[in-house]
N, C-alpha and C positions, 0 to 999 in steps of 0.2 A: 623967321627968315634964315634960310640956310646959308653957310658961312664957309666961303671957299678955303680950302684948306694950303695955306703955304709949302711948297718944295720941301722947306726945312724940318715943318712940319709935318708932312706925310711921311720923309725921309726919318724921323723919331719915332713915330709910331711901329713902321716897320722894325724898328729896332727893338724899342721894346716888346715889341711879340717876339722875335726871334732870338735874341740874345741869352733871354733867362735858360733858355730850352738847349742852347745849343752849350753855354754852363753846363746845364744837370747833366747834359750825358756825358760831358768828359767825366763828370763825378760816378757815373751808373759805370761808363768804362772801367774806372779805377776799382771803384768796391767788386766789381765781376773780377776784377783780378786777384782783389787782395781775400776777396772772400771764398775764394776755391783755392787758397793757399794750404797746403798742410807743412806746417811747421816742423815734424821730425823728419820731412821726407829732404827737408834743407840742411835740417841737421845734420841724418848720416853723413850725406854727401861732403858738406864742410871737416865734416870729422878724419873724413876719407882724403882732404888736401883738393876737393875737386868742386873747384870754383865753376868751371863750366856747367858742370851739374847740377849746383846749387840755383844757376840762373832759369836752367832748364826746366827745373821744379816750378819756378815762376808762373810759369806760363806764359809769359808777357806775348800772347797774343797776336797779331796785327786784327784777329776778327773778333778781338773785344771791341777794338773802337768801331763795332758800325753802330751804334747808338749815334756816335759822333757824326760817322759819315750821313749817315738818313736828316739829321738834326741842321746838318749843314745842307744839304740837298734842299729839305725843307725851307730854310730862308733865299735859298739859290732860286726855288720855284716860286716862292711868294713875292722876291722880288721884282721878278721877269714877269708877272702875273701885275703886277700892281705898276711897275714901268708904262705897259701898255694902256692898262685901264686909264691910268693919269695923262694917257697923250691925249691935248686934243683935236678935234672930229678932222681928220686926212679926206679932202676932195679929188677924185681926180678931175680933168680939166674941162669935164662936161659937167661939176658940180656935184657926181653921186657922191656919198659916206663911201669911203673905203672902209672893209673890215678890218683891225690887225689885231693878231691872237699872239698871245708866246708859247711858243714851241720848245718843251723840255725835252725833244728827242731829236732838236737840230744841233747838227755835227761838232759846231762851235760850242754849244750848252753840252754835248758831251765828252768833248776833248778837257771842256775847262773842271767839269767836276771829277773824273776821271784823274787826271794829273794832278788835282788838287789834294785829292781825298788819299792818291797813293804820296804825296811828296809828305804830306802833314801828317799820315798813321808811321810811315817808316821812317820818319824823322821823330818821332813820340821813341817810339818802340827803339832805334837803336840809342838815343839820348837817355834812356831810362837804362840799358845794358850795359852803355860804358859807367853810369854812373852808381849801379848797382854793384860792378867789379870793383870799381875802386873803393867802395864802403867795405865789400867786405875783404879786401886786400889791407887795407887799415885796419879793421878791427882785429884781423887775425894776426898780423905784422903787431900791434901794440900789447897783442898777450892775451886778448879776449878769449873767454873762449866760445865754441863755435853754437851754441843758442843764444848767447848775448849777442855775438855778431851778426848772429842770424835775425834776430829779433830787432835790431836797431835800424834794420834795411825794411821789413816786413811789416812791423809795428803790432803794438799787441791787441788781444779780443777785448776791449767794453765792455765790462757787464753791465753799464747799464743799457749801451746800442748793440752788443752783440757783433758791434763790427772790428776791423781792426787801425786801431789808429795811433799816430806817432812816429811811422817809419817814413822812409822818404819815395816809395812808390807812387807814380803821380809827379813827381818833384821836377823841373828842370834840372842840368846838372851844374851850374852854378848855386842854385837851389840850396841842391844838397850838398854842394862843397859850404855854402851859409852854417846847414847845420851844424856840420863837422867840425867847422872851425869856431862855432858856437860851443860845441863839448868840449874842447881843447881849451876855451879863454875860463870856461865853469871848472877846470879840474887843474888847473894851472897853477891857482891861487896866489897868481899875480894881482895886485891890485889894480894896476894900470891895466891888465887884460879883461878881469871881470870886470871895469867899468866901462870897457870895451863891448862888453854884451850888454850894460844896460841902452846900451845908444842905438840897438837895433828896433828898428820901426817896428817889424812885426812880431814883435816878443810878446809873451804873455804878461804883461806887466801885474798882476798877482802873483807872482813872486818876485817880485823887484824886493820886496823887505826881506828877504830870506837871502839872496844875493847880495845887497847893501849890506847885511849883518856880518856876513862871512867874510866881506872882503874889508869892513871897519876892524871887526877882530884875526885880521891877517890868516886866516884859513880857508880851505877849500871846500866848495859845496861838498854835501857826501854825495857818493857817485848815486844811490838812487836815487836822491832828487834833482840830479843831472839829468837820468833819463827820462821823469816826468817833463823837466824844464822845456829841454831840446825834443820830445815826444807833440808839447805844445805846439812850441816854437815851427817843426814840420807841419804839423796844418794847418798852422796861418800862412805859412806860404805855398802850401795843397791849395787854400781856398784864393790865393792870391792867383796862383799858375791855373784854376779855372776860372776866376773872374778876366785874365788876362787873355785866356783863348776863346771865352763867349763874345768876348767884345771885336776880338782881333778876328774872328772865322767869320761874326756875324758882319760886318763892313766889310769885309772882302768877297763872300759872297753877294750881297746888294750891289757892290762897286761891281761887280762882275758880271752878272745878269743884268742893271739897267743896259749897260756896255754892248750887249751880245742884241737884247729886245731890239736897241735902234739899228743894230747890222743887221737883225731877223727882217725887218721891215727894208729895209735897201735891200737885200737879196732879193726879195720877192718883187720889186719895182715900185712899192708902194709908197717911197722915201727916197731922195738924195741927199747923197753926205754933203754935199757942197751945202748945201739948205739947212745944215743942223753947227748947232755952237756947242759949248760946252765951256761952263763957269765953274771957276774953284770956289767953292764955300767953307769958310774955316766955321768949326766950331767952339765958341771961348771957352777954355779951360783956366782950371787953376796952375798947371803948369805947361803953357802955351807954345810948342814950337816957334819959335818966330819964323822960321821960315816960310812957314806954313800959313802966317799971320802977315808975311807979307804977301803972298799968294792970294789972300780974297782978293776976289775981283780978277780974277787974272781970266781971260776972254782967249779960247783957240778955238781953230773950226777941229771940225770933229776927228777928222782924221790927223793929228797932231799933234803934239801934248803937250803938257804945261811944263815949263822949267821951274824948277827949285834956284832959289839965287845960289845957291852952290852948284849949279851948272845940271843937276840930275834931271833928266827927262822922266816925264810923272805921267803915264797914258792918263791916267784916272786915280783919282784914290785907290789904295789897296791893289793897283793892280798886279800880275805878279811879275817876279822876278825886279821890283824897286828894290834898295834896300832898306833892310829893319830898321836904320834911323828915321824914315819918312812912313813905317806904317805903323809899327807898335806900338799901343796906346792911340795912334792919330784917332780922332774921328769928324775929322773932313769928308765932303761930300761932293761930287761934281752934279751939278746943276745943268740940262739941257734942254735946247732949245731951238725952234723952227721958225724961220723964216717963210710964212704959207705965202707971202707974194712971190717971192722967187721959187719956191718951191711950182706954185699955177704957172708961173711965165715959164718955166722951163722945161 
């Protein structure tokens, strides 16, 4: 017996297909960056006092992230695809099936990937520049010199991946200001400061005893294994700042595309908005907005949004222009729905 599938349910599925993908290619973007880096061509420039240049060498792209942009596109398309599939059968008033398709080349599904794809590569791209400037204005200000500073932004080749890992490329820039001030509490040989970096969530804790030694016998890690430490330490929070943009691009595209599917169908007259609701659905987490949790259940007709008990107007999940207290990490869902008597009577 076939087994209807629940909203929340098909609303998961979509997720996990799309989420790991839209992950990998932040990561495919970053290694294209770091892996067509040449390290001396950062060096002269540093050497030369010319921090512009050194950034320039970068490459930092905006058309590395279209793995990104395609990967988001992709969950945009499958979810406008799977919106429709899931509505069901639309009569008009003499009882035929109406068809409805989602259209990835209607004006509103291209305005929204468009504005999205440029506000989220050029807010990558300039949030990686300022925050590449200030690493290497630090490291050269504290007396580094210009391969170590260069190296600490860039991070070095694997032998055993071949890749380059440890630097803060990829990094938010609070991120990377975590790092920074992560090497400073390691070289401090403050006690109260090195216990200070044991209390960080995303540390490598394999060298916690190596840490705890230095800081029981009142000394300072040596600066190499400083820079294994904090080398770690940047790509638990590389892998953090991709877990945190799979999940956040993938619900903002589905919140986006259901959204667009049911205006696709009103454009066309196949649908009125008077006729359509839309429910908040929270999903329970281990650290649960309450706002958001007092939000299930919350019922507005379509054209109208939910309020937050802090007064915020919410179109839909994720929609854009909320603030990042109501969407990152969220993974709430709006739930829609038709009214087909009013819809025939009218």
């Amino acid at each position: 017996m076939l087994v209807r599938l629940t909203p929340r349910q098909r609303f998961d599925i979509l997720v996990s297909q799309f989420e790991p993908a839209v992950r990998a290619a932040f990561m495919e973007a970053i290694d294209d960056i770091t892996s067509n880096i040449v390290l001396r061509r950062i060096v002269e420039r540093l050497e030369r006092g010319d921090i512009n240049g050194a950034i320039a060498a970068m490459h930092l792209d905006p058309t590395a992230f279209r793995p990104l942009d395609e990967a988001i596109r992709a969950a945009f398309n499958g979810g406008g695809v799977a919106t429709v599939e899931g509505m069901p059968t639309l009569r008009d008033p003499s009882g035929h099936r109406i068809v409805v398709r989602w259209d990835p080349r209607n004006l509103a599904a291209e305005q929204w990937l468009q504005a999205h794809s440029t506000q989220l590569v050029t807010g990558i791209v300039q949030d990686q520049q300022t925050a590449i400037r200030t690493a290497l204005e630090t490291g050269l200000s504290r007396g580094d010199n210009p391969t170590k500073t260069a190296v600490a932004v860039v991070g070095r080749v694997s032998t055993v991946t071949g890749r380059r890992e440890g630097g803060i490329i990829g990094l938010a820039g609070p991120q990377a200001s975590f790092v920074a001030t992560a090497r400073e509490e390691l070289l401090s040989g403050d006690p109260a400061q090195m216990r200070n970096y044991l209390e960080r969530k995303r540390r490598d804790k394999r060298f916690d005893k190596t840490v705890a030694k230095a800081t029981a016998d009142g000394k300072t890690v040596p600066a190499a294994m400083v820079d294994r430490i904090t080398g770690r330490y940047a790509d638990s929070l590389l892998k953090l700042r991709a877990d945190t943009i799979g999940l956040h691009e993938t619900f903002a595209a589905l919140g986006a595309s259901k959204d667009i599917a049911f205006r696709q169908q009103m454009e066309k007259g196949n649908l009125r908005a008077d006729v359509v609701t839309k429910g908040w659905k929270h999903t329970p987490q281990e650290h649960p907005r309450m706002q958001h949790v007092a939000m299930q259940g919350q019922v507005v007709p379509f054209d109208q949004s939910f309020t937050a008990p802090d007064g915020t107007s919410i179109p839909y999940p994720h929609a854009p222009g909320v603030p990042t207290r109501h969407t990152l990490g969220c993974k709430c869902f709006a739930e829609y729905k038709i009214d087909f008597v009013a819809q025939l009577v009218r």
